[in-house]
MMTF fields as JSON, N, C-alpha, C and O atoms, coordinates in Angstrom:
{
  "mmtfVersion": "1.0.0",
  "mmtfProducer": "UNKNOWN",
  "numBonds": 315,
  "numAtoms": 316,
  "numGroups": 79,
  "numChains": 1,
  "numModels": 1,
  "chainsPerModel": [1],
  "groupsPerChain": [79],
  "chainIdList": ["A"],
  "bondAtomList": [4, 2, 8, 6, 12, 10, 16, 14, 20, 18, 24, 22, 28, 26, 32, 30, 36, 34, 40, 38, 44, 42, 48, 46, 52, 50, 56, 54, 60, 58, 64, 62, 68, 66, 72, 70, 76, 74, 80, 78, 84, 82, 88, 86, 92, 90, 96, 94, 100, 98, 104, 102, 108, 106, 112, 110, 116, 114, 120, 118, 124, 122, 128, 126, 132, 130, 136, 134, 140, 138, 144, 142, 148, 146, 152, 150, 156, 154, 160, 158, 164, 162, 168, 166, 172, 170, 176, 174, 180, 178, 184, 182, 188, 186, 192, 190, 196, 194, 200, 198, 204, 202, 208, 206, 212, 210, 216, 214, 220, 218, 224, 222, 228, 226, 232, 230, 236, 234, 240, 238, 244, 242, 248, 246, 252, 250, 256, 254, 260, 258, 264, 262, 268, 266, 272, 270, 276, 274, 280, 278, 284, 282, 288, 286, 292, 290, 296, 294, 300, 298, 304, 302, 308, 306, 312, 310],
  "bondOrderList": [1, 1, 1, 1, 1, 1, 1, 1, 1, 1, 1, 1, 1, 1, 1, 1, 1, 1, 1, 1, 1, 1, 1, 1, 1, 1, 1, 1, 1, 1, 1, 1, 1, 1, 1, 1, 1, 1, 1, 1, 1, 1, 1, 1, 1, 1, 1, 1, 1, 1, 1, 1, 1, 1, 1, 1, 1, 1, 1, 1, 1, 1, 1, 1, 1, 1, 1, 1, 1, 1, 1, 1, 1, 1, 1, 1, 1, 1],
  "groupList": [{"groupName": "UNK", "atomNameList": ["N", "CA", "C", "O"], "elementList": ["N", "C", "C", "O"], "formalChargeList": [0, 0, 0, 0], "bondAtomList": [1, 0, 2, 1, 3, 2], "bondOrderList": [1, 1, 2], "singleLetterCode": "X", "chemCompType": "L-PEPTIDE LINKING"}],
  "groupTypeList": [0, 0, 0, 0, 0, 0, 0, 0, 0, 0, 0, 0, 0, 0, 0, 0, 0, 0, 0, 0, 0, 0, 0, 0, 0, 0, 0, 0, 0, 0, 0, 0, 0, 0, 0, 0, 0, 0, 0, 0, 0, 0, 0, 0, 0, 0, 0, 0, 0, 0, 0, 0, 0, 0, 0, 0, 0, 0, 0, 0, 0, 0, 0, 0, 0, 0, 0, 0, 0, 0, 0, 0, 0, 0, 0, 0, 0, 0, 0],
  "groupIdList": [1, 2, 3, 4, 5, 6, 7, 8, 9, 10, 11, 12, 13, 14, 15, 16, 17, 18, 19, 20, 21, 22, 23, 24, 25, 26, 27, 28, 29, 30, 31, 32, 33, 34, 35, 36, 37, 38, 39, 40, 41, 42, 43, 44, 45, 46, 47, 48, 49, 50, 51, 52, 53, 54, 55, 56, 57, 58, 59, 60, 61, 62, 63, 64, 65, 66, 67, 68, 69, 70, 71, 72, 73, 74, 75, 76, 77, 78, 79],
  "secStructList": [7, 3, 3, 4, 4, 4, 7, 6, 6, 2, 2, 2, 2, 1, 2, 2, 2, 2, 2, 6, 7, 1, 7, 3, 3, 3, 3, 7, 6, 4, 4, 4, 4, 4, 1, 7, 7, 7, 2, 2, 2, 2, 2, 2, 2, 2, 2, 2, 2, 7, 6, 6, 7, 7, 3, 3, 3, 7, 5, 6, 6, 6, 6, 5, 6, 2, 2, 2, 2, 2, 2, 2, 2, 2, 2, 2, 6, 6, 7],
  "xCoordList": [-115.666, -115.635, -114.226, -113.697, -113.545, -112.532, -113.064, -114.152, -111.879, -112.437, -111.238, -110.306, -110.948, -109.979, -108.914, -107.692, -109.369, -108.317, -107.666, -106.874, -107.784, -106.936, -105.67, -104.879, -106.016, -104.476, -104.782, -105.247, -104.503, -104.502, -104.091, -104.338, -103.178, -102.209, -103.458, -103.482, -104.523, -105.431, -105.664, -105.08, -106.267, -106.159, -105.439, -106.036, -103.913, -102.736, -102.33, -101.378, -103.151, -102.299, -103.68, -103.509, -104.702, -105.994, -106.359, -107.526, -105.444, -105.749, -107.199, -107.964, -107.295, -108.201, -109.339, -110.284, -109.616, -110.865, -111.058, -112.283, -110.678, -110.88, -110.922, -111.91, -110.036, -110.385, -111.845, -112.583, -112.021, -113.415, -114.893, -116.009, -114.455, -115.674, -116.093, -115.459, -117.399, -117.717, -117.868, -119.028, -117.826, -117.739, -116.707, -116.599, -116.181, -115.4, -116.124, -116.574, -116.331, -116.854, -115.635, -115.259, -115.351, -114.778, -115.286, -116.058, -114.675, -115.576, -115.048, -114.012, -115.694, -115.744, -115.027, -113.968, -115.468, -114.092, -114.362, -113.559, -115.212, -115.396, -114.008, -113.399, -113.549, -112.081, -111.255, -110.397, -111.25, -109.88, -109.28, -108.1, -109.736, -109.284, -107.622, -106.553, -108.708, -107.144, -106.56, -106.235, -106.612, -105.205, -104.913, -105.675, -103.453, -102.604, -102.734, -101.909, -104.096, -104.699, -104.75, -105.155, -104.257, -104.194, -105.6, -105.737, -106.506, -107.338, -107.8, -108.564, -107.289, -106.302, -105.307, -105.118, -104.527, -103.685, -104.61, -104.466, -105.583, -106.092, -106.996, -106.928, -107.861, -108.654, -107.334, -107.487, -106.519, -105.685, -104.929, -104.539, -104.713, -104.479, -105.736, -105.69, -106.866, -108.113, -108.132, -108.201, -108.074, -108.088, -107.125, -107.363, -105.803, -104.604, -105.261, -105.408, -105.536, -106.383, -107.273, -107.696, -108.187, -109.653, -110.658, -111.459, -109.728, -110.069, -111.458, -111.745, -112.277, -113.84, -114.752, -115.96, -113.754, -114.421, -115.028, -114.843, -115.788, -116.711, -116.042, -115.466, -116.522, -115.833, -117.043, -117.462, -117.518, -117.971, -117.667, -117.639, -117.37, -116.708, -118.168, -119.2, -118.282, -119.293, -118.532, -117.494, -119.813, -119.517, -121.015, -121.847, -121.371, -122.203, -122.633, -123.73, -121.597, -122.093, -122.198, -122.496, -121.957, -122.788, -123.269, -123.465, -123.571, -124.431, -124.109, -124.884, -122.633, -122.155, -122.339, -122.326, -122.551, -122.536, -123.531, -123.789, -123.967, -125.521, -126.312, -126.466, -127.062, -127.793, -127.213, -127.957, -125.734, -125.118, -125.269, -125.63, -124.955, -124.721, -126.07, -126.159, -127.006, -128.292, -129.07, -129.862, -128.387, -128.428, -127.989, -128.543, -126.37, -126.038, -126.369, -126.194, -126.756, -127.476, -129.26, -129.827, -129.379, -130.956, -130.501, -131.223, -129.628, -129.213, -128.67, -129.018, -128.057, -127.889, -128.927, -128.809, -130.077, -131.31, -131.867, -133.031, -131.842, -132.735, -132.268, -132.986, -130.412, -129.818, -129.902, -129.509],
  "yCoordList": [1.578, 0.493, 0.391, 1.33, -0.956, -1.215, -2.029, -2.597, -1.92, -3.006, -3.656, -2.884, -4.951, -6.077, -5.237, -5.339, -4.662, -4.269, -2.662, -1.944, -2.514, -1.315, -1.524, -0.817, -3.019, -3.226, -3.594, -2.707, -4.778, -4.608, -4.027, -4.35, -2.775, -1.824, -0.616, 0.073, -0.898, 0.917, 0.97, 1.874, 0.322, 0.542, 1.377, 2.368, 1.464, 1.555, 2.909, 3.616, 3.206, 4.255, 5.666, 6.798, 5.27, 6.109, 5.868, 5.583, 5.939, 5.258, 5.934, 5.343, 7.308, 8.326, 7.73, 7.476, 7.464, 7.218, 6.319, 6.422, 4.566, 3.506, 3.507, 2.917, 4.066, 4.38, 5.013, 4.638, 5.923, 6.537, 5.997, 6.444, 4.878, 3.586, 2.756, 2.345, 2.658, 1.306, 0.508, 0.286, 0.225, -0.83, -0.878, 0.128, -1.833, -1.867, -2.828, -3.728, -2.689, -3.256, -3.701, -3.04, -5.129, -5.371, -6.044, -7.003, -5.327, -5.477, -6.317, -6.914, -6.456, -7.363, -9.061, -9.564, -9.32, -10.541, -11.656, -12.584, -11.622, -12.492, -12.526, -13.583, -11.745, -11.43, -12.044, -12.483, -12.26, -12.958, -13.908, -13.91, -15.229, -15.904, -15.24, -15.624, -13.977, -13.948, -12.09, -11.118, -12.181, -10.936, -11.34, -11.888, -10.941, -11.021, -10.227, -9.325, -10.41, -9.973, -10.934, -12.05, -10.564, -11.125, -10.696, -9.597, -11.624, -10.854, -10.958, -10.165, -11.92, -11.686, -11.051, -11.062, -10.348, -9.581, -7.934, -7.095, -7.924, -6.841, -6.356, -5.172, -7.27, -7.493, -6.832, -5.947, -7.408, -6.965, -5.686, -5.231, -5.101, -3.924, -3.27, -2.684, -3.36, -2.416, -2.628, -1.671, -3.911, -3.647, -3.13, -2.723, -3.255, -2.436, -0.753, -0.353, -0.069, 1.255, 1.247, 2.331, -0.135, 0.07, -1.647, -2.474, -1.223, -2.77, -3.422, -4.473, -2.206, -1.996, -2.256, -2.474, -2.155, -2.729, -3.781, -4.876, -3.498, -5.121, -4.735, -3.761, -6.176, -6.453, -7.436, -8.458, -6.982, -7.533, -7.768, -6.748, -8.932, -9.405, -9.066, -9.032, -8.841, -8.677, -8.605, -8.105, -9.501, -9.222, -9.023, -9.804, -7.821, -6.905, -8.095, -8.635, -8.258, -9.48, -10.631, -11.305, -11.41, -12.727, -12.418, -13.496, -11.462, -11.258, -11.766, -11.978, -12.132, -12.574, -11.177, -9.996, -11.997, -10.697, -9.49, -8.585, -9.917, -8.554, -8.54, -7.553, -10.17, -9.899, -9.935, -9.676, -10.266, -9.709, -8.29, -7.967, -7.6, -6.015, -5.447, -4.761, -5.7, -5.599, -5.835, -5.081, -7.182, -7.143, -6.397, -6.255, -5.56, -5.118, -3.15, -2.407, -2.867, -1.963, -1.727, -0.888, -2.483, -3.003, -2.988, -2.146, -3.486, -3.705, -1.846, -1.402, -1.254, 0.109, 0.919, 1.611, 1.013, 1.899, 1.113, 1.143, 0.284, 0.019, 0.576, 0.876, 0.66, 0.444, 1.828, 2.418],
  "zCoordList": [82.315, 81.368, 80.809, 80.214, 81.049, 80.313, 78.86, 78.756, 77.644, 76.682, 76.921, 77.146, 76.943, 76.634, 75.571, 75.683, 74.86, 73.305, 74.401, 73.789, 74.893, 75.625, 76.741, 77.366, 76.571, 77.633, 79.434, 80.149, 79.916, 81.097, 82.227, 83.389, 81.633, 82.371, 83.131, 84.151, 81.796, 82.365, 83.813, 84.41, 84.364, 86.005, 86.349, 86.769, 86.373, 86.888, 85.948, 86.281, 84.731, 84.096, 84.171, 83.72, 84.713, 85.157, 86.29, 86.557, 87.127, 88.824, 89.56, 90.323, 89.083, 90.163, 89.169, 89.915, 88.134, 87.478, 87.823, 87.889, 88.43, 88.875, 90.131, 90.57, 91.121, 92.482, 92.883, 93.794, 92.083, 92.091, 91.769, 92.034, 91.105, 90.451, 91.692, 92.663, 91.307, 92.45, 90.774, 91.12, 90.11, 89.388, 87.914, 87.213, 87.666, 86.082, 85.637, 86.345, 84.17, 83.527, 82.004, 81.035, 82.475, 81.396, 80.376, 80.386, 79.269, 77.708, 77.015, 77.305, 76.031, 74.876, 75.515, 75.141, 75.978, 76.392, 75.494, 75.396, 74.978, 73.301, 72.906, 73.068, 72.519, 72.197, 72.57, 71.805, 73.814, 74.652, 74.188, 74.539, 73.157, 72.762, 71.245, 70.772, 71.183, 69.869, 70.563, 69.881, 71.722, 72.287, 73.598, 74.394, 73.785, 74.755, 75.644, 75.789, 76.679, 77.969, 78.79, 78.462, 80.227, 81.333, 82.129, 82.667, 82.118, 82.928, 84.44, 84.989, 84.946, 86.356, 87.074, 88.29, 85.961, 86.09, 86.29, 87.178, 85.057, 85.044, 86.304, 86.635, 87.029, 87.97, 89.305, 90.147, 89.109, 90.379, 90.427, 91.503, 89.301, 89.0, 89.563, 90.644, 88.846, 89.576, 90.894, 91.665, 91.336, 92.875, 93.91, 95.047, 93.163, 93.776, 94.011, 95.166, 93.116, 93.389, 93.853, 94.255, 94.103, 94.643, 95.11, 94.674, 96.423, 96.332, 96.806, 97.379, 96.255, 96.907, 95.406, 95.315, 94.317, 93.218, 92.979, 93.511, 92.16, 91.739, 90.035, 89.55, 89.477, 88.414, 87.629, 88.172, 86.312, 85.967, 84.771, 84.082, 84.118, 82.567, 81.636, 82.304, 80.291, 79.651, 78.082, 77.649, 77.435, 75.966, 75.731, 76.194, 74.907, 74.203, 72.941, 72.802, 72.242, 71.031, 71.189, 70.202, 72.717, 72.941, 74.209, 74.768, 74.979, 76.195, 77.175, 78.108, 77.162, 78.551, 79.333, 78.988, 80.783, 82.105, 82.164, 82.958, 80.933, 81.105, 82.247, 82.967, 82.497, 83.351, 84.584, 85.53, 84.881, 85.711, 86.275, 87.407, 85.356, 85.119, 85.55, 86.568, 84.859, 84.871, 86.923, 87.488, 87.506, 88.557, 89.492, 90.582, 88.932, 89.713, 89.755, 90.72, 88.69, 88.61, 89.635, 90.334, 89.325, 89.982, 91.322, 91.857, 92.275, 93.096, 93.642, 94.736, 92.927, 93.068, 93.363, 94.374, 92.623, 92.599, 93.426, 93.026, 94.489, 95.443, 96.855, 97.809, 96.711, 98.021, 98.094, 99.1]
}
């Protein structure tokens, strides 16, 4: 799990912890409107280490990407 408020650099500055993920989960993106995150930038950073990642955007306080998440979990415990 990334949050938006930690910088789009983390990929790139925790490489073996994102290489090692089959999924990032980026947080809060409610937010995005008031900080200076690239989140195209960030997406390509994770995939520079792992370009087998999935990526799912999510905000916890308006429920974006849950049932995303939720799918792709579900999708895990079957395969």
């Amino acid at each position: 799990m990334l949050s938006v408020t930690e910088g789009e650099d983390k990929p790139l500055k925790y490489p073996h912890m994102f290489a090692a993920a089959s999924l990032m989960l980026l947080n809060k993106v409610d937010l995005l409107p008031y900080l200076n995150f690239d989140v195209e930038k960030c997406m390509a950073y994770a995939r520079e280490v792992n370009p087998n990642i999935d990526i799912i955007l999510i905000s916890a306080t308006h429920g974006e990407g849950m049932e995303n998440w939720l799918n792709w979990l579900e999708a895990q415990r079957c395969a």
